[in-house]
N, C-alpha and C positions, 0 to 999 in steps of 0.2 A: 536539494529535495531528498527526504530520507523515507525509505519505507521499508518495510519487516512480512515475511511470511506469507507469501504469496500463494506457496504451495498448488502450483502447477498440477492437475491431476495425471494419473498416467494411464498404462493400457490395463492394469488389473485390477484396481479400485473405481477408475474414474468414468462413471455413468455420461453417456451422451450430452444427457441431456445437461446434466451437473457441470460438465465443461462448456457447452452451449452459452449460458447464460451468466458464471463465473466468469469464463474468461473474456466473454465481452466487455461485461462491468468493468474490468481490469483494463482492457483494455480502452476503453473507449475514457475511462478518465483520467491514464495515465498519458495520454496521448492531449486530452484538454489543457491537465495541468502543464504539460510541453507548453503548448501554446499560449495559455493564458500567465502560467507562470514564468514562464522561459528560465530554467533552473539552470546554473554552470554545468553543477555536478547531479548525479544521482545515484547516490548509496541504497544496498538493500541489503538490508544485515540478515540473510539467511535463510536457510529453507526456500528456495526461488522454484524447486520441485518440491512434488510430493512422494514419488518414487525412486527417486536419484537413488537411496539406501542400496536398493535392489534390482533396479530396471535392467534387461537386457541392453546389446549395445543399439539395437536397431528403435529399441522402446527411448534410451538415453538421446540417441538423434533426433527423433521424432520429436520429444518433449524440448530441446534446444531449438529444435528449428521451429517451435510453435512460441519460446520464449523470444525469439529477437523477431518475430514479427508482431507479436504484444507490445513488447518493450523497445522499440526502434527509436531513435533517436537522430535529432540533424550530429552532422560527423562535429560539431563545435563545443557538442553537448559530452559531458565523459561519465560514464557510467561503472561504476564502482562495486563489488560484489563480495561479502564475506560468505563463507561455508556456515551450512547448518546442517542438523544432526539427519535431516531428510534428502537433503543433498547428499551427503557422503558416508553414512549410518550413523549412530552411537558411536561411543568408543570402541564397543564390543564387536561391532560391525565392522566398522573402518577400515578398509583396508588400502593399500598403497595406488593402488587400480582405481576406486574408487576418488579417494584424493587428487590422483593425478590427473583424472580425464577431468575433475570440476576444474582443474587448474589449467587444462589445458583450453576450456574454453572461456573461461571467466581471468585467468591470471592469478601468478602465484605473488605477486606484489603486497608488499606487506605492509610498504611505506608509502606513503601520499603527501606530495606538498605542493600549494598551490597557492600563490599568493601571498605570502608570510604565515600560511597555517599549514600545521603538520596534522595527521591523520596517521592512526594507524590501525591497522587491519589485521584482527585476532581471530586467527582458525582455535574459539574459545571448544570445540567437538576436542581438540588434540589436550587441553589443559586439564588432565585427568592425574596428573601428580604420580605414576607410576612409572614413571621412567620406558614407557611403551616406544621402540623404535621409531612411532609417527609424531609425538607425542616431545620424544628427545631432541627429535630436528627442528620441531616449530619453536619448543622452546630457546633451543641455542639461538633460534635467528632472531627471536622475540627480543633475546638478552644483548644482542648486537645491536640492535636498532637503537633499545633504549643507553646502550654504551655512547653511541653517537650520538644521539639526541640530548645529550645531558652534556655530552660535551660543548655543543654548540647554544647551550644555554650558560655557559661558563665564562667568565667576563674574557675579554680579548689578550693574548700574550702566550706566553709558552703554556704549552699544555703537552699531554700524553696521547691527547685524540691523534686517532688515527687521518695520516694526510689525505687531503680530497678535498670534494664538495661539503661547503659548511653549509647546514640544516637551517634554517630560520630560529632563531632564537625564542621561541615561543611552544608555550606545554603544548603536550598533544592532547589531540581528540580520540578516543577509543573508540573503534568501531566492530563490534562482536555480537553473535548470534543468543547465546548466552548471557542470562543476567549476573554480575555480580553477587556473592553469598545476599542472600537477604531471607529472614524466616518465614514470611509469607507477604501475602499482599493487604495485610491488615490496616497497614499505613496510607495506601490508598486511594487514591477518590477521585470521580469524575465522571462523564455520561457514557465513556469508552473505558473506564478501570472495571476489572471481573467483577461478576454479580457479589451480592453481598454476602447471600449464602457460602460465597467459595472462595471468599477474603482471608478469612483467619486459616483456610487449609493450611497446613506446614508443609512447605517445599521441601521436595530430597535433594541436597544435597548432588551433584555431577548427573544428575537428570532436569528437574527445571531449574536451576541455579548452579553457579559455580560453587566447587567447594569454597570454604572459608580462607583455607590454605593458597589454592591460587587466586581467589578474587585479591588478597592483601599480596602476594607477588607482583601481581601487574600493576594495581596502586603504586607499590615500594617503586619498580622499575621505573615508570611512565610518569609517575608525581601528572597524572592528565588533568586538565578543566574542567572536560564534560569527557560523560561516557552514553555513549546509543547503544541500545541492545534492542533485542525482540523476543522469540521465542515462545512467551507466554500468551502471546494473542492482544492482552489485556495491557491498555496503560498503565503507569505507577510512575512516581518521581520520590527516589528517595535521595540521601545526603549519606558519604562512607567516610570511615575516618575523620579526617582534620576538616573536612565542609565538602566533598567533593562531590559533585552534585552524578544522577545517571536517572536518564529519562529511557523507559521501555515504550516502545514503538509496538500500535499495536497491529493486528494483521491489516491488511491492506483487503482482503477477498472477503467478499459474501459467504463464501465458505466455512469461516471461521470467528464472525459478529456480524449482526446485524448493521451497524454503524460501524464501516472499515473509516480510517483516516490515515494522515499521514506529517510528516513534520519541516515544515522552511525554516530554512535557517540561513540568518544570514550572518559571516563570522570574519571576526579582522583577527591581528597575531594578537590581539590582549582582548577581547570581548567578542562575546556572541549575544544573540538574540534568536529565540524560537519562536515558531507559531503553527499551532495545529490546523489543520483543514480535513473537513470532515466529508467523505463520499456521501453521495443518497442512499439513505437506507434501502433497504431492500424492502422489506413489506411494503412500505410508500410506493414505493418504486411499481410493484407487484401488484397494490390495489388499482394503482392511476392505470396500468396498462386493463388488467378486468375490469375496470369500470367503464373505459371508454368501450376495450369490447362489448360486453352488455349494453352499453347505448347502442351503440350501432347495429346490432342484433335485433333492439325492440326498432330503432327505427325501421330496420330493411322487414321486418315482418310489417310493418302499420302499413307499408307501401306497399306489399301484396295483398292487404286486407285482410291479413290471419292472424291478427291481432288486434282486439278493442281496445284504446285507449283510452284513458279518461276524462279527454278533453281533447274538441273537433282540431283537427287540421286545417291549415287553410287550402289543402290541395285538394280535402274531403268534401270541407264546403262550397267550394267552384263545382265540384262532380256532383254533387248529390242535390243541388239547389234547383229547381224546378222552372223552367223559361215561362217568362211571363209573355202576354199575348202583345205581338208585336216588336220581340226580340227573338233574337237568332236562339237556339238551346246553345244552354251553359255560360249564354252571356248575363250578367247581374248589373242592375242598374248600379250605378253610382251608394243610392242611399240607403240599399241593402247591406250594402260593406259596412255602411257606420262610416264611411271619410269622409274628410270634409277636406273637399280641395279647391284652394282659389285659381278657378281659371283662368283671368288674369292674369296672376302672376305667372304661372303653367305656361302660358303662351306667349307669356314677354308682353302684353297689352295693355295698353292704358285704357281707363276706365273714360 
């Protein structure tokens, strides 16, 4: 199970009520899909707060301890977490404190292998090509992983790799908050890809997309299959280089579309398969609950009589029918009602 952008609200933007009814949603159908889908893994490429950037540490607890009772899981279930730029800032933001404490409760694990498939795990926030001391370390370990992984795709016999455990022979899976370079959402389409108006926008470059420079690094390094991102809220399936495919994942919350969804996937060492699943919209969601309010509101006023309806009740017309001579009041004959009922039958009786 894969999902993108949660964006947990926190204590300085995040309205009552806005959390109230988000994180329910969130809740209540990340908790079905458990159940109903029974998922191995579950990745969520980034951004899992809204405030992480900046939150105090009492505000950072709070927001943690509101996300593992959200996102709770049976212990057979493994839940998987990349950084995004709301979690640990921008570039410009980032700093070591920040990094450390998302790592310290999410894990700084890079690599993932399960089953004859590899996974790896891009703190894409750090891929800023400037040689920034957070930026230097993710990249060296990034370029380790892919040293060994390439080694263990390399036919059997003397080799330079380094001695240990050998990786599963099989490309990885990228998993990062950030899209690969791509020039806008032009290409596009689908009931969850951004509005139309805001398709041909042109992306910047190290704010909603990677640069060009490290999106074709990581390519080089990882030669991957598929690559998962998020970030932009909006679906898109685009193709880089030699055919490599990268599906964006769009936000998962109310908060940020109308129609959140999210991605199954089920994946062997040589082939995958996806499949979208889409939450209930929100407006739906919003009218069904006012609408039933409003019934029940006209009905509880019809039943105190402070309100005409437009058509009798039948509680109305028992009260208000007039006792005929030699019936009790409020009793009605049989052929008043309009029923027609075989006594007979009624009473188990043969004719």
């Amino acid at each position: 199970m894969v999902l993108a952008d949660t964006h947990l609200l926190g204590a300085v933007q995040g309205h009552w009520l806005d959390k109230l009814r988000r994180e329910w949603q969130m809740e209540r159908a990340f908790q079905t899909a458990l159940w109903l889908l029974q998922p191995e893994v579950v990745f969520i490429l980034g951004d899992i707060f809204d405030e992480g950037k900046w939150s105090s540490p009492q505000a950072w607890a709070d927001d943690v301890g509101r996300f593992r009772k959200m996102f709770r899981h049976p212990a057979h279930v493994q839940l998987k977490v990349v950084a995004g730029n709301h979690d640990i800032g921008f570039h410009y933001w980032m700093s070591g404190y920040t990094v450390q404490r998302f790592e310290d409760v999410f894990s700084s694990q890079r690599l993932f292998s399960r089953k004859g498939v590899n996974f790896v795990m891009v703190n894409s926030v750090a891929m800023e090509g400037d040689g920034c001391s957070i930026c230097a370390v993710a990249e060296t370990k990034l370029l380790e992983i892919s040293q060994w992984l390439n080694c263990s795709r390399e036919a059997r016999g003397p080799s330079l790799c380094r001695a240990g455990r050998r990786l599963p022979p099989s490309a990885p899976i990228l998993l990062q908050h950030y899209p690969l370079y791509r020039a806008s959402d032009a290409n596009c389409s689908g009931p969850d890809a951004a509005p139309p108006d805001e398709r041909t926008v042109p992306f910047t470059e190290r704010y909603d997309v990677l640069s060009w420079e490290a999106s074709q690094k990581l390519l080089w390094w990882f030669r991957p299959r598929l690559v998962l991102s998020g970030h932009t809220h909006s679906a898109c399936e685009v193709l880089h280089g030699s055919g490599t495919p990268e599906v964006s994942v769009p936000s998962f919350s109310w908060r940020n579309r109308n129609n959140p969804s999210f991605i199954m996937a089920s994946l062997t060492s040589q082939d995958y398969a996806l499949a979208k699943c889409f939450l209930p919209q929100e407006d739906t969601v919003l009218a069904t609950y006012f609408g039933v309010l409003g019934l029940l509101v006209v009905v509880t006023l019809a039943h105190l009589e402070r309100l005409a309806l437009p058509f009798p009740s039948g509680w109305t017309v028992l009260r208000t029918h007039r006792a005929r001579p030699g019936l009790a009041p409020d009793i009605m004959p049989l052929k008043d009602l309009d029923l027609k009922v075989d006594l007979d039958v009624a009473c188990g009786m043969e004719k």
